[in-house]
N, C-alpha and C positions, 0 to 999 in steps of 0.2 A: 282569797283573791289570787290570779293566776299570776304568776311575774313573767313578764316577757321583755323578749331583748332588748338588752341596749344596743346604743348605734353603735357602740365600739364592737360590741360583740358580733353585731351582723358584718361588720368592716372587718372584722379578723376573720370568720368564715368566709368570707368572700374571697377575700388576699388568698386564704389557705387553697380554695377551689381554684382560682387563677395560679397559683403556682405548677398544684397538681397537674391542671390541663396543662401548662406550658411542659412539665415534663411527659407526659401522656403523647401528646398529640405528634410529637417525633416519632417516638415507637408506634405507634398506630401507621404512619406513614412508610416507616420502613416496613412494617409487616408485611403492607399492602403492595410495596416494590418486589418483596421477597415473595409476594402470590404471584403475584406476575410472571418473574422470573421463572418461578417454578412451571407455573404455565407453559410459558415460552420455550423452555427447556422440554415440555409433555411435546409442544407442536414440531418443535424438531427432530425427537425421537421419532415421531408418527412418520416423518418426510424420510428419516433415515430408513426406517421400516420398508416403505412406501418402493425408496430407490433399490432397496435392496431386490426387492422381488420383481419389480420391472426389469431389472438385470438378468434375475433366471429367466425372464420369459423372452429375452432380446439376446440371447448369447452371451452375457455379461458387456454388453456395448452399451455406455450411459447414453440417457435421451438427447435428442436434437433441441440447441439453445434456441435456435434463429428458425422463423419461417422461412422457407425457400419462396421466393416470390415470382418466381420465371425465367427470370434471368439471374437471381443470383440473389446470395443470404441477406435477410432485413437484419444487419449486425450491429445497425447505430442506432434502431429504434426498440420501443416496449412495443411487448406481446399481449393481446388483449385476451382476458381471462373471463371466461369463455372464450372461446378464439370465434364466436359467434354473436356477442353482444351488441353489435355496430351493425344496425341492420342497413349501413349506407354500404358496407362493402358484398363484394362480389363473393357469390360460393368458392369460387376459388383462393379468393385469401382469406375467408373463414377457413375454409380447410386447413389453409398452410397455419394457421395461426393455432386452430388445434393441434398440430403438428409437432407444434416445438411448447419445450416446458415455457410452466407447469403444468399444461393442460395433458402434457401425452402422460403425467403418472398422476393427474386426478384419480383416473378408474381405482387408484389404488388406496387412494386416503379417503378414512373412516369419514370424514367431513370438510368442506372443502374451506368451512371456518377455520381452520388451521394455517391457513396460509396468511392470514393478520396477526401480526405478531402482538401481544398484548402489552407491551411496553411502548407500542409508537401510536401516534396520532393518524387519523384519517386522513388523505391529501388528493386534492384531485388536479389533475395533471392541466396546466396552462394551455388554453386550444384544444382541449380533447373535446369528440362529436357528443358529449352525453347526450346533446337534444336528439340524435337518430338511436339511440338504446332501446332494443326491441329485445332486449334479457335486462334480468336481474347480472351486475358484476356484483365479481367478487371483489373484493381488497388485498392486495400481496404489500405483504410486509419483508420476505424473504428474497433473497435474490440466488440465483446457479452462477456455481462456478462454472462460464461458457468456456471453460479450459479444458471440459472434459468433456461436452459436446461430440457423439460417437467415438467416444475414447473408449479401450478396451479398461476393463476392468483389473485384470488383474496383469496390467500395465504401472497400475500406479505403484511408485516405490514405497511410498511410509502411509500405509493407507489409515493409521495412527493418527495422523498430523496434517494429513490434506483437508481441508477446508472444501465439502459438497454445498453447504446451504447455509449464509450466515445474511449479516446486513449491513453490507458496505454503505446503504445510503439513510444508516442510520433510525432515528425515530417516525417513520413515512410509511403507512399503510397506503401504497398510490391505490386509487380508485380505477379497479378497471384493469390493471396493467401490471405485467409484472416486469421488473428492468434488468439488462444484465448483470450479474456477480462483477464478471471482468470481462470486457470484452475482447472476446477474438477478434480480429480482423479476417474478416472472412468477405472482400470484396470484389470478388473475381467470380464465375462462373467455376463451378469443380467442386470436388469436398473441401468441407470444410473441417478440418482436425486439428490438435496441437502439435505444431513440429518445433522441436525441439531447441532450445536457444542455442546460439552460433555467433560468431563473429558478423557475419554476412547476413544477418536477417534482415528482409528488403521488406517489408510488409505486403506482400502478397501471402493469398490464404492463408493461413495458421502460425504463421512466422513471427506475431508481433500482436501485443497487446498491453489492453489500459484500463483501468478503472474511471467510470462515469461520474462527471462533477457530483461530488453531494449536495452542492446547491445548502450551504448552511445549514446542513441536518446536522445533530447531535448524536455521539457516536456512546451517548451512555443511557443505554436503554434502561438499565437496573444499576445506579448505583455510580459506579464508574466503568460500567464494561458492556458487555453483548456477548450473547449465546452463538455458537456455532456448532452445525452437523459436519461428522467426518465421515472419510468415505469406510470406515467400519462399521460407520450407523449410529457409532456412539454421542452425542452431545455433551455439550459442559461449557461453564461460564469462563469467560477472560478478558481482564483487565486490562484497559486500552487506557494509552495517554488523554490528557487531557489539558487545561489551561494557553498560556503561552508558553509554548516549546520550541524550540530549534528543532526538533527529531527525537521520535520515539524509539521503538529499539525491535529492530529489522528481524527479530528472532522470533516476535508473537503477534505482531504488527502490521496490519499491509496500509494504512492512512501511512503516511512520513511524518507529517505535522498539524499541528491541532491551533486553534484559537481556544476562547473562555469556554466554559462548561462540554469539555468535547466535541465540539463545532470543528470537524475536519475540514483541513484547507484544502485545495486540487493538489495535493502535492501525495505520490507513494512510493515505497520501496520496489524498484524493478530488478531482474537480475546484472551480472556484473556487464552483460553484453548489451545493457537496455534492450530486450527483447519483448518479458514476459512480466509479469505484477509477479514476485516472486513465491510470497506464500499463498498462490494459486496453482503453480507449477507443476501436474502430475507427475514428473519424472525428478523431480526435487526428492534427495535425501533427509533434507530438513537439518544437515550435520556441517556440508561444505559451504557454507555460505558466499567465501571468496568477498568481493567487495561491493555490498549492494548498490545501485544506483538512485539516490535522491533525486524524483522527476516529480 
């Protein structure tokens, strides 16, 4: 005759299997955080690549942030990716929208699935025309540092440490659109370029800038940090505040202040002139810090 379990015996197996998975199922999830990353880290490499050789082919001048719209740069709004997607607009601001990243260094990545960061969530933007989409969009996950918006290249002082392509708005693949890094204010007719922080920056052209509400996005894409490209091409992970803070620490930083689970508040490090978001700054050393400005 065969013996078969007792109930105790199946209640101990089971206990054992639920312990097992309770310790399992953490490590399976960080794994899965740690593919991502690695991922996320692959798509910014790619962007870095990307930018670099847009540079040989433009005189070392990074790409145009902002569509020019006739009168004057679209600097408070997102760039539709495609810059032809919206078949409610006119050829001429499909053009412009092509114009300015990330459409003008598409031609140059392997796939333009690389622009969703695999750490963030799909989002599609409050009031956008999706009913007139006459293309497939893409999703951006990444955002341009608009600080270097026809900036020369080999202008930037620590090209080590400047910040090309990270994600200030955090866990948001927007639908369609891709959104400023930091915005220039570029609101006047003329170029539009980064001049240089000053006592006297009045916010015309290039003189002054800010980083775009995160809107309650979470700034921990993998773990407790986010990937960023610099303008050497290179990528790598770092560790951003998070919780309830008073102030994170203006050295690796550009959120100032965070709520629970890295939920960045409208608050960032600007320079000591309140001019500029400061580790955006191409002509930043990255050494003199001076006294950042908590805005």
């Amino acid at each position: 005759m065969k013996k078969a379990f007792t109930l105790i015996e199946l209640l101990v197996v089971i206990a054992i299997i639920a312990i097992l998975a309770a310790i399992l199922f953490p490590v399976f999830a960080q794994a899965k955080v740690a593919a991502k990353k690695t991922q996320d880290l692959s798509n910014q490499k790619n962007m870095g690549t990307a930018l670099q050789i847009y540079l040989s082919d433009y005189d070392d001048n990074y790409p145009l942030a902002y569509p020019w719209l006739g009168t004057g740069f679209s600097w408070l709004s997102f760039v539709n990716v495609p810059g032809d997607w919206n078949g409610a607009d006119t050829a001429v601001t499909q053009a412009a929208m092509n114009a300015a990243w990330p459409n003008n260094v598409r031609p140059y990545l392997k796939n333009e699935q690389i622009l969703a960061s695999p750490g963030a969530n799909n989002f599609q933007v409050a009031g956008a025309p999706y009913a007139s989409a006459t293309k497939t969009r893409s999703f951006v996950g990444y955002a341009y540092n608009t600080l270097l918006t026809e900036y020369s290249a080999t202008a930037v002082a620590d090209v080590a440490k400047l910040r090309v392509i990270t994600n200030p708005y955090g866990n948001r693949n927007f639908d369609g659109y891709a959104r400023p890094g930091s915005r220039l204010r570029c609101s006047a007719a003329g170029p539009c370029r980064f001049v240089p922080s000053s006592p006297t920056c009045n916010g015309s052209n290039g003189t002054w800038s800010e980083l775009s509400n995160p809107n309650g996005a979470s700034m921990w894409l993998f773990g407790q940090g986010m990937n960023a490209t610099y303008a050497d091409s290179h990528a790598k992970f770092t560790r951003v505040a998070g919780g309830a803070t008073n102030a994170s620490d203006f050295r690796n930083d550009f959120w100032a202040a965070y709520n629970a689970n890295g939920v960045a508040r409208w608050n960032e490090w600007q320079d000591s002139n309140f001019c500029h978001t400061l580790l955006f700054m191409p002509d930043f050393d990255f050494q003199n810090f001076g006294t950042p400005v908590f805005f």
